[in-house]
N, C-alpha and C positions, 0 to 999 in steps of 0.2 A: 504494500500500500504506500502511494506517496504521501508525505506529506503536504500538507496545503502549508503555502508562499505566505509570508507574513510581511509587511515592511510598509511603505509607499508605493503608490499604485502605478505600474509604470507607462509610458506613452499610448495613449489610444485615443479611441474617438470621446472615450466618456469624460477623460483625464480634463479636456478643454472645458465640459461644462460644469466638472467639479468646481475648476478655478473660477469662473465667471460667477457663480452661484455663491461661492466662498466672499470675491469679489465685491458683488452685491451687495450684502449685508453688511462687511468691513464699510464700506463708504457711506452708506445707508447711516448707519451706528454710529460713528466714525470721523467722518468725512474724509476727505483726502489727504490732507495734509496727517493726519494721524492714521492710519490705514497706513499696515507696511509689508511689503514684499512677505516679509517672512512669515508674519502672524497669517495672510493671507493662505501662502502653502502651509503652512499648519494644520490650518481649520481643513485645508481643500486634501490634505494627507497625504501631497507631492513634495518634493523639493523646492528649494524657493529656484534652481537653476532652470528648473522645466517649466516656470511661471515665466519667467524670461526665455524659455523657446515660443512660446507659444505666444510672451506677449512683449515685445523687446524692451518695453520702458511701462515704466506707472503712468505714463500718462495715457498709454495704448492702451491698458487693460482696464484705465477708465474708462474711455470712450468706449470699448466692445461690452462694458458692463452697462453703460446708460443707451448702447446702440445709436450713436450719434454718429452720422455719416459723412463729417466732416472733420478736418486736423485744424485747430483751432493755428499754428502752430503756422500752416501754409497761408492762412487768411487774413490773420492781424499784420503783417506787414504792410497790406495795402491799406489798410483803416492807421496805423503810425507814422507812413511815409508822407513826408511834406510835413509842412508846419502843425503847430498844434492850433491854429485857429480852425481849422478846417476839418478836426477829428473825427466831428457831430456828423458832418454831410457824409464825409467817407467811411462811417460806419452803419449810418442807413443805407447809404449804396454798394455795402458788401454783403449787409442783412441781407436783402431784398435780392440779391445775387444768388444768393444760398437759396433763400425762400421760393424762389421762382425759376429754380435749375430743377433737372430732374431728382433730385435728393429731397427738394423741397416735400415730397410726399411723404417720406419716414419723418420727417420734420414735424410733419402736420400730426400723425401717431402718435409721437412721443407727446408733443403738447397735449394732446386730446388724452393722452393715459396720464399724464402728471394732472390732470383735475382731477381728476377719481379714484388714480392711487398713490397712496400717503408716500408707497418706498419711489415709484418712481417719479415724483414732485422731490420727493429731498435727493435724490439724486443729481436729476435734473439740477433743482437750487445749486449743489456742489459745484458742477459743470461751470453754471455758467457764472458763479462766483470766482471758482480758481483756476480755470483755465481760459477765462476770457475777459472778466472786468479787472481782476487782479492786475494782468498782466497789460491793458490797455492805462490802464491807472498809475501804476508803476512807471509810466514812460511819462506821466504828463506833469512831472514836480508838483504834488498836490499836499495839500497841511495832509499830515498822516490822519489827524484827526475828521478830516471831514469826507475822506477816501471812500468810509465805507456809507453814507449818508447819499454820497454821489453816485455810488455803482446801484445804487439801491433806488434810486430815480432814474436813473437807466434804464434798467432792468423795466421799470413798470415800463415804460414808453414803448420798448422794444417789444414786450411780452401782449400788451394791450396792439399793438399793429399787427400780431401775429394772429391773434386771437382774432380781430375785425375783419383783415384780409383775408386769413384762411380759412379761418372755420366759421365764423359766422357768416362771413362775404357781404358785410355792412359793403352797402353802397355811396357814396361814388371812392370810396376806398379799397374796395375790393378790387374794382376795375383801371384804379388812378395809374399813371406812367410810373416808374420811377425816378425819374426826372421831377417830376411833383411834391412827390413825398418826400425827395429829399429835399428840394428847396422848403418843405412846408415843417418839417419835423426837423433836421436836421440843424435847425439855429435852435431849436427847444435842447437838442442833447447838447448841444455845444454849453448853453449856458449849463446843464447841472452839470460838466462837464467840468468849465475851466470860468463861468462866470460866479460871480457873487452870492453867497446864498445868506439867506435872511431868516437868522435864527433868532431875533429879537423876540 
């Protein structure tokens, strides 16, 4: 009789969903920044080495965990390039680039599942906290203190135009250019951005 194998489970097709499921939860619980490689193969009962075959960097095994179909990573240099007066405009017209490419339809899912489920909302929140306003925030020399007040006004602008154009398909929003929407929105982000805020 053999003995049955005891250890860490080694490469298959299930091995991927262990670590994503493992994943899940770490950032969920978590969030990113405290979620680590290791603790992750722990819970998932791999290596932490085989989490990096399958996922090359933490920030990869983010996005395969919230199934985001874009690298935040390829995107934000065009919303940083050129002056900071113009942030606001270049990042409504990289939104709306994403939103309205063919990706834009997993885009439209994952919002539509971040209303109605709690893990995949704070997920989501993670994402788009530390891998996108962080790192756009980061670049614009802001008082550290009002950093998170301003990603957080953001956020609702971005979130509320995805919500109007996509899924509800408010009109004349739904159907506006984007050429429009950024001249219309675009000075709005710029001011929570890098204009004045009035906490009197």
């Amino acid at each position: 009789m053999t003995a049955r194998r005891t250890g860490r489970r080694p490469g298959n097709p299930d091995t991927r969903d262990a670590i994503l499921a493992a994943a899940r939860t770490a950032f969920a619980e978590r969030g990113f920044d405290a979620a680590s490689i290791r603790a992750i193969a722990t819970t998932a009962g791999v290596d932490p080495a085989l989490v990096h075959h399958y996922f090359r960097t933490k920030e990869e095994l983010f996005r395969a965990t919230v199934a985001i179909p874009i690298d935040p990573a390829e995107l934000l240099p065009r919303v940083l390039a050129g002056g900071r007066d113009e942030v606001g405009a270049r990042l409504v017209r990289t939104f709306l680039g994403v939103w309205d490419s063919p990706v834009g339809t997993a885009a439209v899912a994952l919002l539509r599942s971040a209303v109605s489920n709690q893990w995949t909302a704070r997920l989501l929140r993670e994402f788009l906290t530390t891998q996108i306003l962080r790192r756009v925030l980061d670049q614009l020399d802001l008082d550290p203190a009002e950093a998170p007040l301003r990603g957080s006004l953001v956020s609702t602008q971005l979130a509320g135009l995805a919500m109007m154009r996509y899924v509800i398909r408010l009109e004349p929003v739904a159907s506006a250019t984007p050429d429009t929407l950024v001249a219309t929105i675009g000075p709005t982000l710029q001011r929570y951005l890098t204009g004045p805020l009035d906490q009197s």
